[in-house]
Every structure is written in C-alpha cells, then in structure tokens.
C-alpha positions in Angstrom: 13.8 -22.6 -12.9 11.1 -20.3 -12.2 11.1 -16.5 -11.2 10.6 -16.6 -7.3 10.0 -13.1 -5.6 9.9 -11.9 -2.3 6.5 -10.4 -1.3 5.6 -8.3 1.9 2.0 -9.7 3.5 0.1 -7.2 5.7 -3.1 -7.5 7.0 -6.1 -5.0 7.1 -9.4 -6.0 8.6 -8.4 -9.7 9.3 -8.3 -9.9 5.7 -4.1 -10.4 4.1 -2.5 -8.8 1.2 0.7 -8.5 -0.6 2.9 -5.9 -1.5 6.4 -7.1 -3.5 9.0 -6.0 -1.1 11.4 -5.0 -4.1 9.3 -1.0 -3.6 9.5 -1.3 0.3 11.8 1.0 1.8 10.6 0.2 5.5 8.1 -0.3 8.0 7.7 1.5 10.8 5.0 1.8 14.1 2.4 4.7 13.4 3.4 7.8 13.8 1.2 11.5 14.1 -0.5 12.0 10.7 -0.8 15.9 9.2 -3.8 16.3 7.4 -4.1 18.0 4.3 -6.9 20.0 4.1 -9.0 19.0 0.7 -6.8 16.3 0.0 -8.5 12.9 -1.9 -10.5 11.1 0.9 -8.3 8.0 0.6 -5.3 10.5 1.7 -5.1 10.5 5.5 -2.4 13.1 5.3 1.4 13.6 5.3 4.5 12.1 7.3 8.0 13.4 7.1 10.3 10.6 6.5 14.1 11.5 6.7 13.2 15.2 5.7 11.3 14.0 2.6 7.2 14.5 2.9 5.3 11.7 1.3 1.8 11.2 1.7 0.0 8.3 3.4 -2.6 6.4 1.8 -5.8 4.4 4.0 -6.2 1.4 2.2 -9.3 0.4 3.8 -11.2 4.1 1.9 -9.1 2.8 -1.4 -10.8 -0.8 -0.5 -14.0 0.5 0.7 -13.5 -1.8 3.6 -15.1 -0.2 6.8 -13.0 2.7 8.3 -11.4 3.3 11.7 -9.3 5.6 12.8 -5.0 4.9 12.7 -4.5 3.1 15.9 -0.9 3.2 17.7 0.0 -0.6 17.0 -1.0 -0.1 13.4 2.0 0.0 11.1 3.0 2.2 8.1 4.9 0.3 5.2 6.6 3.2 3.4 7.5 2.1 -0.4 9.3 3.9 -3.4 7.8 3.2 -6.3 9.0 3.9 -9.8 6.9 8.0 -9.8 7.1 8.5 -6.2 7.4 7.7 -2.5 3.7 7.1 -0.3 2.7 5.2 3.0 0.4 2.7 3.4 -1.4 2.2 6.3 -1.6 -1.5 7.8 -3.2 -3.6 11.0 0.4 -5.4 10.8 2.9 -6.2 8.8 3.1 -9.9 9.5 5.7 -11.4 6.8 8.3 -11.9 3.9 7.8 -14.7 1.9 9.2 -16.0 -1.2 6.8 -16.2 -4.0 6.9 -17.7 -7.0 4.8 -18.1 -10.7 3.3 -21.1 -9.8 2.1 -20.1 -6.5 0.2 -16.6 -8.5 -2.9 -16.8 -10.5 -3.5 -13.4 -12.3 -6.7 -11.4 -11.5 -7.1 -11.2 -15.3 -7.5 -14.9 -15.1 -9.9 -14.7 -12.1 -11.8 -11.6 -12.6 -10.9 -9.0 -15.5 -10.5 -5.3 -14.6 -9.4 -5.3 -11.3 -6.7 -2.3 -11.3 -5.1 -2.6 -7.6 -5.0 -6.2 -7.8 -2.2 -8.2 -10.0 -2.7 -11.7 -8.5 -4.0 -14.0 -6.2 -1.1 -15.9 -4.2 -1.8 -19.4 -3.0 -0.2 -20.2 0.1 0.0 -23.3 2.1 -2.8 -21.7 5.0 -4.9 -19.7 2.4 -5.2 -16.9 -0.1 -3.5 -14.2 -0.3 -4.2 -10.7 -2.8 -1.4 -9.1 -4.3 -1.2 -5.0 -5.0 0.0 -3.6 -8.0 2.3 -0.9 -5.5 1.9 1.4 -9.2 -2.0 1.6 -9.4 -2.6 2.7 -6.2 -1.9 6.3 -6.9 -3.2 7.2 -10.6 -0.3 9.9 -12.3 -3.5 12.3 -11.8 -4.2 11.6 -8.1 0.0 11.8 -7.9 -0.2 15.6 -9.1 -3.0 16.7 -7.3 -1.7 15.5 -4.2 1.6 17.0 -5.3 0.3 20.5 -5.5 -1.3 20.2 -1.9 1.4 19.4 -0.4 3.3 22.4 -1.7 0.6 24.6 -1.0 0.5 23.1 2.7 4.4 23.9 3.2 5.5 27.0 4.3 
C-alpha cells in the first residue's frame, strides 16, 4: 500500500498551495502584527502565541506575488518545524486532504531547483503546489531573525 499523507491547502492570490499538516500546530484568524524594525522584507513581524514569540512570514514577498496589506479575514497557519516555530500568512485555509505518492510529482521531475517547492499535487479539480515547511526559513535567515527579536524584547 502506498504512503498517504495529510496535507493543509491554503490559498494566496486565488492561486492554492500545500503545506503537510504533520508541522501545523493551528490556524487561527489574523491577529495585530509587531513589526520588527530591520527585519528581512519577507518578515511582516512578530505574534505572541501562548507566551512563545515566533515570527510571521508573507508568503506573497517570499513568492514575489503582488503584496497587500494582512486583511482581518486573512488567516495565520502557525507550524513547528523541526529548527523552529513561524506563521504563515494565508487568504484562507480552505482544507485537509489526504495525499498520497501517486497523486505528487516532484518539482525535480518538473522543473529542477525549485527550493520552496517539493511537489506538485494532482487533485481531482486542479493543481495544487506543495511547500517544503523547512526551506522557507534558511538556518541563516533563522538566526538573524533570532537576534532581532531579542534585541526587540525588553
């Protein structure tokens, strides 16, 4: 029998994507952004989250889809990946569905060097692209945000 996992589809821009929901620890409705002065321009800031601060990442900068400010019905799907905890910020959260190998073709097969991407996911009413949750945030990116966030706390 084949692997079958669950995957989180979002949308931003019209446009769907995938997250696997094994790193998502919840979504929740927008809520008031702190910026951090200097920060990466694909950082739109901090949130606290249960008492832990964890930055939040615009997808549509990382994308370099056309930007808009956080609206209140957007949504913020908060995962935990294996170095650490960030937000991503979404149109909508839209749906779990069960995904498995046959339904995947691998960007490497598609296009090579596409770092955010792992597959594409073919679904009965269209295409759907699939993040690697780990290459969002480079271990460098990870740092520097680190350091301003501790030099933004009191």
């Amino acid at each position: 029998m084949a692997r079958q996992d669950k995957i989180l589809i979002f949308t931003l821009n019209e446009q769907r994507y995938a997250i696997p929901l094994g790193v998502v620890e919840m979504v929740v409705r927008m809520v008031a952004i702190t910026p951090l002065p200097g920060g990466p321009e694909f950082i739109d800031g901090v949130i606290n989250v249960h008492g832990k601060i964890i930055p939040v990442l615009n997808l549509r900068c990382r994308f370099g889809l056309p930007g808009r400010p956080a609206g209140f019905n957007d949504q913020l799907i908060i995962l935990r990946c294996a170095t650490r905890s960030f937000a991503l910020i979404a149109d909508m959260a839209c749906d779990v569905w069960d995904c498995t190998e046959q339904m995947q073709t691998e960007t490497a097969e598609i296009i090579p060097d596409l770092p955010l991407l792992t597959a594409v996911v073919k679904l009965p009413d269209g295409l759907i692209l699939l993040q690697d949750p780990e290459a969002l945030l480079s271990p460098g990116e990870s740092f520097a945000i680190d350091e301003l966030i501790a030099c933004d706390q009191p």
